[in-house]
DSSP file (Angstrom, degrees, kcal/mol; ACC not computed):
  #  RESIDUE AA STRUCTURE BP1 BP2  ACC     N-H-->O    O-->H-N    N-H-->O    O-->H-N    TCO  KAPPA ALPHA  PHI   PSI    X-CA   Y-CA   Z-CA
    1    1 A X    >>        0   0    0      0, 0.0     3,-3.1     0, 0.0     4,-1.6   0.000 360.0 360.0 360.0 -50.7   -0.7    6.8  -82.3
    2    2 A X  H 3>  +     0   0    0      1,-0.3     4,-1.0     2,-0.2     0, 0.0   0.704 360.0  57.1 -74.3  -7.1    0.8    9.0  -80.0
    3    3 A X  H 34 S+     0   0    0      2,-0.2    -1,-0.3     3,-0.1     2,-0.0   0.198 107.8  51.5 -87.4   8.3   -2.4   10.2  -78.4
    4    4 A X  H X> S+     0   0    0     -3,-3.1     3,-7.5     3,-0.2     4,-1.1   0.751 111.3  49.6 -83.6 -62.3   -3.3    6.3  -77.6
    5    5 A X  H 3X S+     0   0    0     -4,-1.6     4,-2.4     1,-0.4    -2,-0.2   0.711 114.8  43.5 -36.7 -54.3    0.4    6.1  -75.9
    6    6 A X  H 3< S+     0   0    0     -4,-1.0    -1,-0.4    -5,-0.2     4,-0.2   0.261 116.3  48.4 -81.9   9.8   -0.4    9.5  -73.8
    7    7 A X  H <> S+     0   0    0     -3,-7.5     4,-1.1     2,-0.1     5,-0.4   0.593 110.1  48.3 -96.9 -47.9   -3.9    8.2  -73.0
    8    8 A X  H  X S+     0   0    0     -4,-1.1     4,-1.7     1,-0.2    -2,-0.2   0.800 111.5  55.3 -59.7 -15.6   -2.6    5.0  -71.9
    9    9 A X  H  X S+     0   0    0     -4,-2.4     4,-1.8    -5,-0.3    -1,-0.2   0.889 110.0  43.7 -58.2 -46.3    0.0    7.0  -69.9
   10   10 A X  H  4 S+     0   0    0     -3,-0.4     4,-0.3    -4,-0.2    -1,-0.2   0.405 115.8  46.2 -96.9  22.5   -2.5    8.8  -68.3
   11   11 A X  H  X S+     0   0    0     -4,-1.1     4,-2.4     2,-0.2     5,-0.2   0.544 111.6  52.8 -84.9 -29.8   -4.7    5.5  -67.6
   12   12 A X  H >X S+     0   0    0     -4,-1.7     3,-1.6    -5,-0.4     4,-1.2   0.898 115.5  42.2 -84.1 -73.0   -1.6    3.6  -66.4
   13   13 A X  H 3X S+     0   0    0     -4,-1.8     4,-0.9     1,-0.3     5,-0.3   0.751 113.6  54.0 -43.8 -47.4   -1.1    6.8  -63.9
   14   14 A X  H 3> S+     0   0    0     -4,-0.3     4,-4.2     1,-0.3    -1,-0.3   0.913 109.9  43.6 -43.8 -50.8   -4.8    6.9  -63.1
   15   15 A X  H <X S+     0   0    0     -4,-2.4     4,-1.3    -3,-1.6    -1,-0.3   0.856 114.1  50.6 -85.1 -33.0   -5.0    3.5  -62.1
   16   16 A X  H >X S+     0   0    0     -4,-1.2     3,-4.2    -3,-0.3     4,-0.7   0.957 114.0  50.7 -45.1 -81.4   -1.3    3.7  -59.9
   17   17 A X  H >X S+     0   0    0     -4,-0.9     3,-3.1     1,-0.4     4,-2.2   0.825 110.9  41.1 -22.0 -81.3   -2.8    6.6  -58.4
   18   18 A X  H 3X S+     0   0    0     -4,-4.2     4,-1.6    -5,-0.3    -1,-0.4   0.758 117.6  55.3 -63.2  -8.2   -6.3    5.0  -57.3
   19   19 A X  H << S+     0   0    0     -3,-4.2     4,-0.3    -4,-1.3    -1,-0.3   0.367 109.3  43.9 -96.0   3.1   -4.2    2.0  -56.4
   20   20 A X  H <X S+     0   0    0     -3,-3.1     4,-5.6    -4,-0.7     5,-0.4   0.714 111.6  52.4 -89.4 -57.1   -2.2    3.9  -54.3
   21   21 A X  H  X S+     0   0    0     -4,-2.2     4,-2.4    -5,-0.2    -2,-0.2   0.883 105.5  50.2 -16.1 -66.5   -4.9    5.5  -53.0
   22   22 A X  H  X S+     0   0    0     -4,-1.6     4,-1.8    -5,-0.3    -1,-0.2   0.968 116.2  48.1 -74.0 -40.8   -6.8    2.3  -52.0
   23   23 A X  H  > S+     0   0    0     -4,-0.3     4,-2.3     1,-0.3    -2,-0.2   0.965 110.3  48.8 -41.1 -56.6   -2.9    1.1  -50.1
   24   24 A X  H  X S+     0   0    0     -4,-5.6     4,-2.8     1,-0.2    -1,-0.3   0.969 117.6  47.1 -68.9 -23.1   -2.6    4.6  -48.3
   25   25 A X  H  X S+     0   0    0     -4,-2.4     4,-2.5    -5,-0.4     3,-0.5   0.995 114.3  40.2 -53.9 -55.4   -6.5    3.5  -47.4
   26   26 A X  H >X S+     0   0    0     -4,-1.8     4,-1.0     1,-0.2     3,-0.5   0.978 117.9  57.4 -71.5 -60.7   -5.8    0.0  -46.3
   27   27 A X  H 3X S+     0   0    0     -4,-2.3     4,-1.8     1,-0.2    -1,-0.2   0.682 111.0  39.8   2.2 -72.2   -2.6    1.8  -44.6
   28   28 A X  H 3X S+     0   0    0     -4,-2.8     4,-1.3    -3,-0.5    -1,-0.2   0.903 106.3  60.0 -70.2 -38.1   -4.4    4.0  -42.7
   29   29 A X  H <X S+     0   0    0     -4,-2.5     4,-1.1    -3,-0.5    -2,-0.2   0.931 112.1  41.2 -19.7 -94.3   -6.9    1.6  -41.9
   30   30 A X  H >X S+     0   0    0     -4,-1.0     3,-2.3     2,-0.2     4,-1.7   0.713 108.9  60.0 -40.6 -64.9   -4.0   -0.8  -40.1
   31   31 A X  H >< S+     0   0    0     -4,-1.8     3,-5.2     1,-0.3     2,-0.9   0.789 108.9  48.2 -55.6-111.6   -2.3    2.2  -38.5
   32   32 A X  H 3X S+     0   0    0     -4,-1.3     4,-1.4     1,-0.4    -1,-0.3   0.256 105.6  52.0  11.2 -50.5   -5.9    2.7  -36.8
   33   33 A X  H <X S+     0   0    0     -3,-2.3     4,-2.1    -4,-1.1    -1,-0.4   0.705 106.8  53.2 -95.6 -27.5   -6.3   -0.3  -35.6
   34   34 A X  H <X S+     0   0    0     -3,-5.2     4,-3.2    -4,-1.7     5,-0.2   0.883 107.7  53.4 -60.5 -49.8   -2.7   -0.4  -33.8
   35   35 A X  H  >>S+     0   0    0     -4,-0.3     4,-1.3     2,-0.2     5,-0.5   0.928 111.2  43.6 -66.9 -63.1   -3.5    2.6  -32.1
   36   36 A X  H  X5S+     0   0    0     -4,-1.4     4,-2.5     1,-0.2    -2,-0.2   0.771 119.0  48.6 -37.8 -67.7   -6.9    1.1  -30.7
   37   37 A X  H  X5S+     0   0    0     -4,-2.1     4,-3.4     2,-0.2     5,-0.4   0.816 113.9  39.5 -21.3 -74.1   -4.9   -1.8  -30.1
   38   38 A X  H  X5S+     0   0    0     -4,-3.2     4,-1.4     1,-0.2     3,-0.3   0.968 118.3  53.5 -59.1 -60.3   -1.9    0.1  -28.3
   39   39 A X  H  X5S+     0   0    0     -4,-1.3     4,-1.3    -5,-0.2    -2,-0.2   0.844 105.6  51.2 -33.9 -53.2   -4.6    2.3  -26.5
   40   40 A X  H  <<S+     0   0    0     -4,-2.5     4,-0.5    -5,-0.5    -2,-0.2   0.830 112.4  45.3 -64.4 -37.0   -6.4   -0.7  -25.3
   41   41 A X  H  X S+     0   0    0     -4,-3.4     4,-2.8    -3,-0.3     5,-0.2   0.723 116.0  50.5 -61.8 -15.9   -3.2   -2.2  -23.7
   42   42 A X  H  X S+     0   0    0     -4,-1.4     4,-3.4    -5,-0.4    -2,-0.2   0.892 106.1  46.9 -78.7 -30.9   -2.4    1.2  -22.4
   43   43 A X  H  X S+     0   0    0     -4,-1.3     4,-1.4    -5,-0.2    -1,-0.3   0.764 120.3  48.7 -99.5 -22.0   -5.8    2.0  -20.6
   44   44 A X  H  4 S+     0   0    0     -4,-0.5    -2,-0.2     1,-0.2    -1,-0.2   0.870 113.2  49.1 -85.9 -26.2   -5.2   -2.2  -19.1
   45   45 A X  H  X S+     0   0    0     -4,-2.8     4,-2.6     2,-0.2    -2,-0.2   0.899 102.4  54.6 -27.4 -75.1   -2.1   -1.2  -18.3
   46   46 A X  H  < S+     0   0    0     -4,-3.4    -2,-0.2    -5,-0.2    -3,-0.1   0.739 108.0  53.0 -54.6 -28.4   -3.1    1.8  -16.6
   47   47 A X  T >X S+     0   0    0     -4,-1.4     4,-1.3     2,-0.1     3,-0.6   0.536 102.0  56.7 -92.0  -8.5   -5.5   -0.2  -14.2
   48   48 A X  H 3> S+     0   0    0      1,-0.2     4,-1.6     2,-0.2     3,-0.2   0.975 110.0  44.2 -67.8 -57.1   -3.2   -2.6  -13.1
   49   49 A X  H 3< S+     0   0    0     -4,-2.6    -1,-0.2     2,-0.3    -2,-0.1   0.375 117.8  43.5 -73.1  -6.4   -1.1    0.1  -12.0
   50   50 A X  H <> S+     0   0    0     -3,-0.6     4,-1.4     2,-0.1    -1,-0.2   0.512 115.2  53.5-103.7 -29.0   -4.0    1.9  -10.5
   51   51 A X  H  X S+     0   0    0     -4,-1.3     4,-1.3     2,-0.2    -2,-0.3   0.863 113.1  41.7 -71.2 -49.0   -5.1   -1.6   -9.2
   52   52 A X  H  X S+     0   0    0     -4,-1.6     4,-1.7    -5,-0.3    -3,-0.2   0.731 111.1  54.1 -92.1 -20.5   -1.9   -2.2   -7.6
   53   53 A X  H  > S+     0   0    0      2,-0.2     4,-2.4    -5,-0.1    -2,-0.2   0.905 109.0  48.2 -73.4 -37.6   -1.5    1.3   -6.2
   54   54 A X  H  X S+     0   0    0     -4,-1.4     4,-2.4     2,-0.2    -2,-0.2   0.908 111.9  52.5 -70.7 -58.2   -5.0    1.2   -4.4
   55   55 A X  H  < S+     0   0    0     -4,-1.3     3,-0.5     1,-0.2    -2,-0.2   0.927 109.9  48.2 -77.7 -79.3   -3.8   -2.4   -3.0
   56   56 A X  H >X S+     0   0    0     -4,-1.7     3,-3.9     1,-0.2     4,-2.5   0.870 113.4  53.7 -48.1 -60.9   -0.2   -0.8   -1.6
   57   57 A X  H 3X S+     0   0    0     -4,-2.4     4,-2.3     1,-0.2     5,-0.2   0.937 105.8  42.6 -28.8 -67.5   -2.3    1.9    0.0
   58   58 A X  H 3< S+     0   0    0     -4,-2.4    -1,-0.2    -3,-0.5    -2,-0.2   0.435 113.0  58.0 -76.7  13.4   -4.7    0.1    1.9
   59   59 A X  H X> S+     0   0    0     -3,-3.9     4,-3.1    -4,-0.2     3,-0.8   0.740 114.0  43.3 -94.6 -68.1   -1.4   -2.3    3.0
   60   60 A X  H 3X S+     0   0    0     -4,-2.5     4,-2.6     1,-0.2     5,-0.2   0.682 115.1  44.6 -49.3 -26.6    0.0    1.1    4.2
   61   61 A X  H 3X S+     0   0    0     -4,-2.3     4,-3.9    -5,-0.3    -1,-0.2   0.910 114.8  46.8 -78.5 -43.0   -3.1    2.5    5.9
   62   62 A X  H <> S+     0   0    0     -3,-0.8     4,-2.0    -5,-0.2    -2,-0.2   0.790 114.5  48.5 -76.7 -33.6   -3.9   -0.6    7.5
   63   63 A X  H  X S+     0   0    0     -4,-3.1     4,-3.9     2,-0.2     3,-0.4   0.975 113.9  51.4 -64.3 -58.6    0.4   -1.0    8.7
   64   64 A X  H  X S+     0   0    0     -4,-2.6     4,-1.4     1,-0.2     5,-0.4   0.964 108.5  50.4 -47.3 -54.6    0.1    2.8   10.0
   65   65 A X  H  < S+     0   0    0     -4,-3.9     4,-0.4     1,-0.2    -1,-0.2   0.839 105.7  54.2 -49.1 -37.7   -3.1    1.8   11.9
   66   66 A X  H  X S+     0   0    0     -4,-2.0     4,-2.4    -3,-0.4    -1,-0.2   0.832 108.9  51.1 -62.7 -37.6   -1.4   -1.3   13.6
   67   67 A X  H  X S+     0   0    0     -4,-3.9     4,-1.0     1,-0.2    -2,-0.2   0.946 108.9  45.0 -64.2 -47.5    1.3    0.9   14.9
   68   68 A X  H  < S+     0   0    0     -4,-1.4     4,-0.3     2,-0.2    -1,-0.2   0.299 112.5  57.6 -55.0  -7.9   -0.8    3.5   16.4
   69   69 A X  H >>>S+     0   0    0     -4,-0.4     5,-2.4    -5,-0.4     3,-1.1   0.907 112.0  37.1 -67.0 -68.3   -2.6    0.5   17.7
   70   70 A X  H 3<5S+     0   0    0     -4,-2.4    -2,-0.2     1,-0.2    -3,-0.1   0.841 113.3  58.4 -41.6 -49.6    0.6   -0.8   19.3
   71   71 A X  T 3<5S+     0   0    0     -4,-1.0    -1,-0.2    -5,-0.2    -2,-0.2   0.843 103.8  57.9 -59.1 -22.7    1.8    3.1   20.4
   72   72 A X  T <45S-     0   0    0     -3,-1.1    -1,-0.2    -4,-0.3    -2,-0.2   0.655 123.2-108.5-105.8 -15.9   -1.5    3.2   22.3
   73   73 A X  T  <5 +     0   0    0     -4,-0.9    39,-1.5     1,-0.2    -3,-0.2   0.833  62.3 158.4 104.4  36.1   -0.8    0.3   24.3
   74   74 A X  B   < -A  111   0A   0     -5,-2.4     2,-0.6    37,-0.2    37,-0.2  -0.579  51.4 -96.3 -83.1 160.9   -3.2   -2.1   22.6
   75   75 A X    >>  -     0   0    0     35,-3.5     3,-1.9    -2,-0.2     4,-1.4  -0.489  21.0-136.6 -87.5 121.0   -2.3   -5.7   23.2
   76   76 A X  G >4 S+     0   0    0     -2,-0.6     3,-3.8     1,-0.2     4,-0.3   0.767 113.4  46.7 -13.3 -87.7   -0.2   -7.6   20.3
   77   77 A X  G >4 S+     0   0    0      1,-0.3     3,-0.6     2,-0.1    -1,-0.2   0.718 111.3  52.1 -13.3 -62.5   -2.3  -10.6   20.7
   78   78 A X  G <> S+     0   0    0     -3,-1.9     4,-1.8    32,-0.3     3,-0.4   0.633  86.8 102.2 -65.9 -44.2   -5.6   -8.1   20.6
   79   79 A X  H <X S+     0   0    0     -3,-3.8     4,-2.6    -4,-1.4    -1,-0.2   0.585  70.9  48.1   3.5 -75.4   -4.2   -6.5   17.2
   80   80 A X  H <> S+     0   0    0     -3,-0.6     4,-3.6    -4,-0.3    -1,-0.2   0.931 117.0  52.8 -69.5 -51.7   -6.2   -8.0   14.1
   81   81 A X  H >> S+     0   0    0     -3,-0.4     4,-1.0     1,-0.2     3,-0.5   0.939 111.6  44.3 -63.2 -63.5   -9.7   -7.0   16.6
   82   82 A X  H 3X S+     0   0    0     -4,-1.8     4,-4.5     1,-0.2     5,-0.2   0.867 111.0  52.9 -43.9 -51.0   -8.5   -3.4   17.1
   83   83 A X  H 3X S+     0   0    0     -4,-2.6     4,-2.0     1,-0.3    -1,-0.2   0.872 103.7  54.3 -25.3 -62.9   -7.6   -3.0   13.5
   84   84 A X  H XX S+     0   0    0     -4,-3.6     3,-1.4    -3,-0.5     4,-1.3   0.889 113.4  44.3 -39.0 -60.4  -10.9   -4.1   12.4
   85   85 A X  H 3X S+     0   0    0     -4,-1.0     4,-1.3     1,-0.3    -1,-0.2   0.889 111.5  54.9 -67.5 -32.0  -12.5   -1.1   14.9
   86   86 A X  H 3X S+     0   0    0     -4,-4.5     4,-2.3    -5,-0.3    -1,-0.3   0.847  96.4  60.3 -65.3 -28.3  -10.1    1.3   13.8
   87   87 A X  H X< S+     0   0    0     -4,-2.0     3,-0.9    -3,-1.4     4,-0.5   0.996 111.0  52.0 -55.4 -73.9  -10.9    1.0    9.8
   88   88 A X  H >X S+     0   0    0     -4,-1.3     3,-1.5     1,-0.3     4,-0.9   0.652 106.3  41.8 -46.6 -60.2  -14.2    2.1   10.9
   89   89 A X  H >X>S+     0   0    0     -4,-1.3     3,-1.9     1,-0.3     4,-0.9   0.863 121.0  45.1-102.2 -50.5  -13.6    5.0   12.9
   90   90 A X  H <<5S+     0   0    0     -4,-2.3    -1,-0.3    -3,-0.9    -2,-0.2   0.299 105.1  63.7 -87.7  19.1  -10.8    6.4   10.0
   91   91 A X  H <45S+     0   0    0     -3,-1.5    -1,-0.3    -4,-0.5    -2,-0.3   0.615 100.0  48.6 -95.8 -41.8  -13.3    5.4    7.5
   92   92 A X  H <<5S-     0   0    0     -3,-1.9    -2,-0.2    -4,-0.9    -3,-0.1   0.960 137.2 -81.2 -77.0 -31.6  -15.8    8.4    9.3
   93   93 A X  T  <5S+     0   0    0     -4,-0.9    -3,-0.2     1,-0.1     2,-0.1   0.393  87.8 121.3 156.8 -16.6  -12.6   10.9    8.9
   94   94 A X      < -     0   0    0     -5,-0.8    -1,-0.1     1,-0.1     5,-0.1  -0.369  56.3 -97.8-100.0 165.7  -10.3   10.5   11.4
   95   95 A X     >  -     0   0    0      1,-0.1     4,-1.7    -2,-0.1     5,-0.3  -0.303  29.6-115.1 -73.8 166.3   -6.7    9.7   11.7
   96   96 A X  H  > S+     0   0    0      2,-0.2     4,-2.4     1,-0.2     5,-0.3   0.845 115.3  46.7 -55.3 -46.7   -5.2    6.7   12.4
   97   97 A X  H >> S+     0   0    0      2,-0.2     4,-2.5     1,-0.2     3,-0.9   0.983 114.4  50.0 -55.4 -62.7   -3.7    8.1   15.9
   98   98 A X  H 3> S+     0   0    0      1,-0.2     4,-2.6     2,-0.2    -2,-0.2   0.805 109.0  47.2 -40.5 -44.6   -6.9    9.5   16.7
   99   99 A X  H 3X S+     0   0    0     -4,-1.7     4,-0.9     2,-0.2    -1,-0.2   0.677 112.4  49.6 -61.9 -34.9   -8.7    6.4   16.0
  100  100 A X  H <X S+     0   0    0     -4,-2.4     4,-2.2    -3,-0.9     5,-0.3   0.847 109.5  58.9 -69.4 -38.9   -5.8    4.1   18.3
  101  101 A X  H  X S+     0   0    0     -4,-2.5     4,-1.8    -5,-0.3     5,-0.3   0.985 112.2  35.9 -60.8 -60.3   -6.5    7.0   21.0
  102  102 A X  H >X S+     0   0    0     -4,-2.6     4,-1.9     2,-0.2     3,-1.4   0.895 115.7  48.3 -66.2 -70.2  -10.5    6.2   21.2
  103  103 A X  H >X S+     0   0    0     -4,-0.9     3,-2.9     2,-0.3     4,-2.4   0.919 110.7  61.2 -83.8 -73.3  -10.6    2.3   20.7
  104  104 A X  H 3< S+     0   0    0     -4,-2.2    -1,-0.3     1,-0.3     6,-0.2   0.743 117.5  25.6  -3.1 -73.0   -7.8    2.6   23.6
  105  105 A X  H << S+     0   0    0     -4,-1.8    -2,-0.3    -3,-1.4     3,-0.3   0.596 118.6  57.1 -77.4 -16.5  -10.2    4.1   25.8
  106  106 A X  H << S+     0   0    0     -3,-2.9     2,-0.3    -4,-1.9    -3,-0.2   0.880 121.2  24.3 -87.7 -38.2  -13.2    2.9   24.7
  107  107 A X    ><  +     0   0    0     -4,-2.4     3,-2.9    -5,-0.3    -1,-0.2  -0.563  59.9 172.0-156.0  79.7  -12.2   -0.7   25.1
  108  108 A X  G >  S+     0   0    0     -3,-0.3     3,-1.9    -2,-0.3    -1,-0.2   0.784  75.7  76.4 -63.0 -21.9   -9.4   -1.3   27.8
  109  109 A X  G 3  S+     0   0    0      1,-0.3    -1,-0.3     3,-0.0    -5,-0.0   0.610  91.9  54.0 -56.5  -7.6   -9.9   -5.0   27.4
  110  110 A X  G <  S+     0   0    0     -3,-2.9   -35,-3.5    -6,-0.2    -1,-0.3   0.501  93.5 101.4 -66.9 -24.5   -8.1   -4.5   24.4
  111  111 A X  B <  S-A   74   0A   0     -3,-1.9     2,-0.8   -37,-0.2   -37,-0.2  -0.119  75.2-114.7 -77.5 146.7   -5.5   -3.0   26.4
  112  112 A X        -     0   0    0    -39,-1.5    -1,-0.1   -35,-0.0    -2,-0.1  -0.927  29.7-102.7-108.6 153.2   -2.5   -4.7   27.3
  113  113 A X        -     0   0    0     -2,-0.8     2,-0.5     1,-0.1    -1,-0.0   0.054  24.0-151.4 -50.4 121.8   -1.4   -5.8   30.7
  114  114 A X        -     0   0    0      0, 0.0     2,-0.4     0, 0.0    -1,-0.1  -0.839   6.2-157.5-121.3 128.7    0.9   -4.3   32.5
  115  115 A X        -     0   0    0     -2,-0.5     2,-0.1     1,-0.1    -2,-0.0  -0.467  23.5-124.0-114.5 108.9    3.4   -5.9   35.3
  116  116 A X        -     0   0    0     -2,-0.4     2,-0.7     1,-0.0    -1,-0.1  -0.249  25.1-152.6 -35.4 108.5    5.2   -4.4   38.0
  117  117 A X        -     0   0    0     -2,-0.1    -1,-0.0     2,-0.0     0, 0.0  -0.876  26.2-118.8-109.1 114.2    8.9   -5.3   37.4
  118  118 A X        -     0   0    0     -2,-0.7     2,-0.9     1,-0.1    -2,-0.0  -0.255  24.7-136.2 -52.5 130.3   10.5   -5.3   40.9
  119  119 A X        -     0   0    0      2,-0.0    -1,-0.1     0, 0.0    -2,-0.0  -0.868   9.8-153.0 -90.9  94.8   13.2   -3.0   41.4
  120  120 A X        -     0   0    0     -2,-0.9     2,-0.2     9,-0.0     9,-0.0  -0.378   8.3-172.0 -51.2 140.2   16.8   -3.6   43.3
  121  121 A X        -     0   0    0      7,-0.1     2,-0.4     2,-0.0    -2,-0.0  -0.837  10.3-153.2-138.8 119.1   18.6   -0.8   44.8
  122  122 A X        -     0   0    0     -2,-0.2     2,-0.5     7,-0.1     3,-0.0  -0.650  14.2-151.9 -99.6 122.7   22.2   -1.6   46.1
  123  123 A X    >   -     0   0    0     -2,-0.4     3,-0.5     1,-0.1     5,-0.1  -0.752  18.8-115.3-110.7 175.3   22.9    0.5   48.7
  124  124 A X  T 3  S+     0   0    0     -2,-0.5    -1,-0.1     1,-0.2    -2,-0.0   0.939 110.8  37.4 -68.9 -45.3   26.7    1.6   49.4
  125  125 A X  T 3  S-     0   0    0      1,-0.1    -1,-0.2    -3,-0.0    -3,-0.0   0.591 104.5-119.2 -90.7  -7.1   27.0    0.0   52.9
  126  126 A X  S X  S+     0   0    0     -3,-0.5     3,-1.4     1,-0.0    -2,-0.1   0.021  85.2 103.7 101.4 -29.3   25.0   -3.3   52.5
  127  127 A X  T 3  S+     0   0    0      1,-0.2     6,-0.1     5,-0.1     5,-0.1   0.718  72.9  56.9 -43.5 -18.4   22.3   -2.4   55.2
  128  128 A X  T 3  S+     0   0    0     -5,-0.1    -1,-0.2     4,-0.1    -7,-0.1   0.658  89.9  84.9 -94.2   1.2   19.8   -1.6   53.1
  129  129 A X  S X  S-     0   0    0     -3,-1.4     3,-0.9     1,-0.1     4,-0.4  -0.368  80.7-115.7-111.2-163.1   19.5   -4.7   51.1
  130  130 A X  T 3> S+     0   0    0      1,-0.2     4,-0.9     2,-0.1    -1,-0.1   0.745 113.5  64.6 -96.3  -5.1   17.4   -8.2   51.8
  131  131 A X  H 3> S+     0   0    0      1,-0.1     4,-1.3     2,-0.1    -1,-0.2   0.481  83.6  80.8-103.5  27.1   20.8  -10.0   51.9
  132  132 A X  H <> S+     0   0    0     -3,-0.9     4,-1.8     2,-0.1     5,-0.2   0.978  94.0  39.2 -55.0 -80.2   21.7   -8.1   55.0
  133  133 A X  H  > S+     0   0    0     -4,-0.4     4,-2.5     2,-0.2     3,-0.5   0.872 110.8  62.2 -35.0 -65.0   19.8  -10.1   57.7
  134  134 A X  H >X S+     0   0    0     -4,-0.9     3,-2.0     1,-0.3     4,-0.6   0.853 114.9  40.9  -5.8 -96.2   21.1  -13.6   55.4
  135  135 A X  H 3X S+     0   0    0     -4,-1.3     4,-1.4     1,-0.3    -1,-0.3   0.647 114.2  45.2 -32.5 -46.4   24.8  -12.0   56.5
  136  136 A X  H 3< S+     0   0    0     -4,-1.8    -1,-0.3    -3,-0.5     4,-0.2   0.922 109.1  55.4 -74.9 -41.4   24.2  -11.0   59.9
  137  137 A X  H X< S+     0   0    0     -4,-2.5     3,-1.2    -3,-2.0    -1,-0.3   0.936 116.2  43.2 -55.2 -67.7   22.4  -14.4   60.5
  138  138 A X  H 3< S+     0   0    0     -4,-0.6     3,-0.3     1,-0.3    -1,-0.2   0.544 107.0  60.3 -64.8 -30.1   26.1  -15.9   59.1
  139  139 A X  T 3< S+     0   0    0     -4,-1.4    -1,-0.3     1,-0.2    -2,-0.2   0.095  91.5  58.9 -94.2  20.7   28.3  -13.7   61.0
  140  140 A X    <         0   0    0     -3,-1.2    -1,-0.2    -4,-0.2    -4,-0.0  -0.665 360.0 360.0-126.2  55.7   27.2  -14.6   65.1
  141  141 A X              0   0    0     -3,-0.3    -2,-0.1     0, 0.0    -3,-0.1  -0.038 360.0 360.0-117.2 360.0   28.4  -18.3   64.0
């Protein structure tokens, strides 16, 4: 009788055991599948953020280029067309300054105008200026 009881002891442990067993399977199993899971958000994650850094760049490249565009005395107005030629030319290698320098020169129509702003000079005794004559004209009356 007491060899059933100590075989059924070690059946009832056999069968815990393989029914632990098949749990730590199905366990690991789930565990698995959370890391794929977690992995797969990570790596979508990770382009987005790669996606949206490549977007900021080519905001920035494109801002530097408009400035050296501007520094080089291309015309506001004229802008959006220079840009375009400048992507090209820092697309072969060069920098954005370099690339405002050439399209400058290359294509003055680009260029913007620039206007003579007349210059006043007061001189100390009043001869020298155009509302001399005016006065003199006013002062024989």
């Amino acid at each position: 009788m007491q060899t059933e009881v100590t075989e059924n002891n070690k059946t009832a442990e056999s069968e815990k055991n393989g029914i632990s067993e098949s749990t730590a399977g199905v366990e690991q199993n789930e565990n698995a599948e959370q890391k794929s899971e977690q992995k797969t958000e990570q790596e979508s994650a990770d382009t987005a953020e790669l996606k949206r850094i490549e977007e900021l760049s080519e905001k920035l490249s494109d801002t530097e280029t408009r400035l050296q565009l501007l520094l080089a005395g291309i015309a506001k107005e004229k802008l959006s067309e220079g840009a375009e030629l400048a992507r090209g030319i820092c697309k072969a290698g060069k920098t954005p300054e370099e690339a405002a320098r050439e399209i400058a020169e290359a294509y003055p129509h680009l260029r913007s105008v620039r206007r003579e702003v007349p210059k006043f000079s007061a001189s100390g005794s009043g001869d020298g200026d155009g509302f001399a004559a005016i006065r003199n004209i006013f002062a024989k009356r």
